[in-house]
Structures are given as C-alpha cells and as structure tokens.
N, C-alpha and C positions, 0 to 999 in steps of 0.2 A: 587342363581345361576343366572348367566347373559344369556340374549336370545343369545345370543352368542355361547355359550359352554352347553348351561343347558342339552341337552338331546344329545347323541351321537346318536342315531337313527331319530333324525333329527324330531323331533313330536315340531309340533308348541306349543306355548304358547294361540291360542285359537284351538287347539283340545286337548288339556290338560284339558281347562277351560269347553268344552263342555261334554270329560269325567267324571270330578267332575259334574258337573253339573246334568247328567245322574244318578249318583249314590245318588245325592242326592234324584231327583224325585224318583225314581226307590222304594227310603226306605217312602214315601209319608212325605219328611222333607221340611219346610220352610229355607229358610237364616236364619233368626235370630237362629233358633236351631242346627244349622251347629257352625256358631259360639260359643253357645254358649258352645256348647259339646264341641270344639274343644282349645276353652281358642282364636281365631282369631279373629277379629276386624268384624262386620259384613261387613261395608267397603271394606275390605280388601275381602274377602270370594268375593263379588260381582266382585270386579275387577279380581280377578284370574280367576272366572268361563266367565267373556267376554275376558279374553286374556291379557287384558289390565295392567297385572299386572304381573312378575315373583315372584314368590313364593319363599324363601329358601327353601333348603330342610327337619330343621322343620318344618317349617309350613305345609308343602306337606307334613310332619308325619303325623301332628295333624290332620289334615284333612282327611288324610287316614284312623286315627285311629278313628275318630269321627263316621266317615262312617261304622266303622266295616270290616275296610279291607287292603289291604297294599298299598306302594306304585307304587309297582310292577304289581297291577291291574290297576291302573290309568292310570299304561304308556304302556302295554301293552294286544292286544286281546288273548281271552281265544285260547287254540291251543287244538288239539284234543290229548285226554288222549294216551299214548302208549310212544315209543320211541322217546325222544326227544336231538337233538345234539344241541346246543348253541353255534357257533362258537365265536371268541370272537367278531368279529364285527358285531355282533347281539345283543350282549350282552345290554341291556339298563344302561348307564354313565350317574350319572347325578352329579353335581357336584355344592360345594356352595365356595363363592368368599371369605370366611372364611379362605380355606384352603383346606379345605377334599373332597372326592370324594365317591361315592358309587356305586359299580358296580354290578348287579343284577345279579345273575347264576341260578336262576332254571326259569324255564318259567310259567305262569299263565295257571292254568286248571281249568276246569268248578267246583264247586264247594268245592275247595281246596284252604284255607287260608293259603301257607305256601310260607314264603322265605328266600332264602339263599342269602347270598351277601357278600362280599369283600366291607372291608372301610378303604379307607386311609387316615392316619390324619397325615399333616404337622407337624415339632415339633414346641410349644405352642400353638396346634389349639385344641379348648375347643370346641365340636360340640354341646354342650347344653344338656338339660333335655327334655327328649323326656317321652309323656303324659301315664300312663298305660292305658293297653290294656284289654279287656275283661277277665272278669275269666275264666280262664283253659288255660291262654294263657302261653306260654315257649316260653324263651331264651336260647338258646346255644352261648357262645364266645370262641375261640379260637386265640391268638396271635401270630403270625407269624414273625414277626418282630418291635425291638422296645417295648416302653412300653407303657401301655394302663391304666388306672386309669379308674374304674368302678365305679359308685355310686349307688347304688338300695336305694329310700327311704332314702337319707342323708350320708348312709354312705359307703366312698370310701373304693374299694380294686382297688390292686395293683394288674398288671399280666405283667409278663417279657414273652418275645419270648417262647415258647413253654407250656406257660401257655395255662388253660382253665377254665370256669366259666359256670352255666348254675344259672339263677336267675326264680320266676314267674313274669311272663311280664306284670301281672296286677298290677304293679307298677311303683312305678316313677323312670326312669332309666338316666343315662349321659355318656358320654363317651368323655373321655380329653386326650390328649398326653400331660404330663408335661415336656419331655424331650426336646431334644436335634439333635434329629435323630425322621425320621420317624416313623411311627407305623402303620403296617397292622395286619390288622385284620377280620377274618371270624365269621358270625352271622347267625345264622339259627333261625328264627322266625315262629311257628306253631300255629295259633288266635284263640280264643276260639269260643264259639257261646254266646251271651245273652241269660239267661235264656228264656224274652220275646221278639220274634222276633221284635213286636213293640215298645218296648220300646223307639226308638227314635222320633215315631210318636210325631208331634205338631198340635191341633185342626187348623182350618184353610187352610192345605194342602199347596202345594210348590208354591212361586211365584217364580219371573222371571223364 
C-alpha cells in the first residue's frame, strides 16, 4: 500500500510503526523474533516500526499474526465494549498497490480477537498466502460477487457469488481472483489464544 491511500482514517505510517512497535514490547519480544515468527526481513520489521517504511498489507498480516493479533488492532484503539455503529467513513480502508482493498467492519474491543472485513480483489489480483494463525483459530468466507479461489494448505477451492467456506486459520491460507470481473468478499476471523502465553518471549528482552 502507498503513504498515499494506505489507510483511510488518515493514521501515519509512524503511528502505525509505533503501534507495532508497542505490541511487540508489550509481548517482552526482540526484533529479530518478530521477524522471525512473522517469515519479515528483520530490516524490513525495523523500518516499518520508525515509519520509514509502508508495509503491504501481508506483511501488516504477518506481523499481525506473529503478534498474536489482527490487523485491525494495529490500526485501531480499543472502544469500550456495548453498542457500537461504524459509519462507513470510519470504517478502517487499507489497500495494497496489487489491486485489492480490505475494509474492516467490526471495531477493536478490549480483549477480543475477532474481525470481520470486506476484501476486494481486482480481476487477476492474487493477494498472496497469508501465515496460520494460532490454534483454535476460525475462518468464515462468504462471496459476494465474482469469483474467489481459496487455497488452505496447497489446495484450492473454488467459490462463485453466493458461495461460502469456513476453513481452521491455523493454517496456510491464499486468496486469488482468477477471473475476469471483480470479487468481493466477506471474512470473519475469530484468534485463538497460545496455549503459553509466553511462548513468543526471546531471552534478552525488546531493543529498539
């Protein structure tokens, strides 16, 4: 995604990187094991968390998912649990220079790994293989329009408009348009927890 268009709510590319940032200390993780959880360049990892760097929106997966959390916490603060209305220009758009666009509908609550999102994928835009997720983790998809090619662990299924699919997310998953016409699609994602909370911990503690 470009500093340009990457986030419709208007969140810098260094309060993005200070976000990550925060979550990494927060879990008492070094760079190097951010990366290396996440399959990202440590390089890469350091320049995102000073700004200096736009992310696509895998890598902002991977990283998500390294963290034990979505992306939808990174770009937005926790709101307090009860009724919540999400107009749509609230809505957090972020979008990669691929093609696709991902538009986030449920909001971030204090201790709730769950998100629902709308993703549209130009026709021949392959948005990549995105890393599994903790165990006990669920995927819902639902198509809307157009056609969507699922892959879980190597092997693709097919879903035409009014298809749906639910796969476990602690696997390796991708999503392609091979058509011709666009493809929307809705995604409800629910995270698991690790068994050990620290399991991400690296002796040595967080630098930068």
């Amino acid at each position: 995604m470009s500093d340009r268009n990457s986030l419709s709510s208007g969140l810098s590319m260094t309060e993005l990187g200070a976000r990550i940032r925060a979550e990494r200390r927060a879990r008492d993780m070094a760079v190097e094991r951010l990366a290396e959880l996440s399959g990202v360049s440590r390089s890469m990892v350091s320049e995102v968390e000073r700004g200096a760097k736009t992310p696509s929106v895998l890598v902002l997966d991977r990283l998500a998912t390294a963290l034990g959390t979505s992306i939808a916490r990174l770009l937005d603060e926790p709101v307090r649990p009860g009724v919540v209305v999400m107009h749509g220009a609230q809505q957090q758009v972020i979008r990669d220079p691929s093609g696709w666009e991902r538009r986030i509908l449920s909001p971030v609550l204090p201790g709730v790994e769950f998100e629902f999102m709308r993703t549209t994928l130009e026709p021949g835009v392959d948005a990549g293989e995105f890393s599994p997720h903790a165990p006990g983790s669920h995927e819902y998809v639902a198509v809307e329009t157009g056609e969507l090619r699922l892959t879980v662990d190597g092997v693709p299924h097919r879903l035409a408009s009014g298809d749906a699919a639910y796969f476990p997310a602690n696997r390796r998953h991708a999503f392609a348009n091979d058509s011709a016409d666009v493809c929307v699609y809705y995604l409800a994602m629910a995270l698991g927890h690790a068994a050990d909370p620290h399991h991400l911990h690296m002796s040595g503690g967080p630098d930068e």
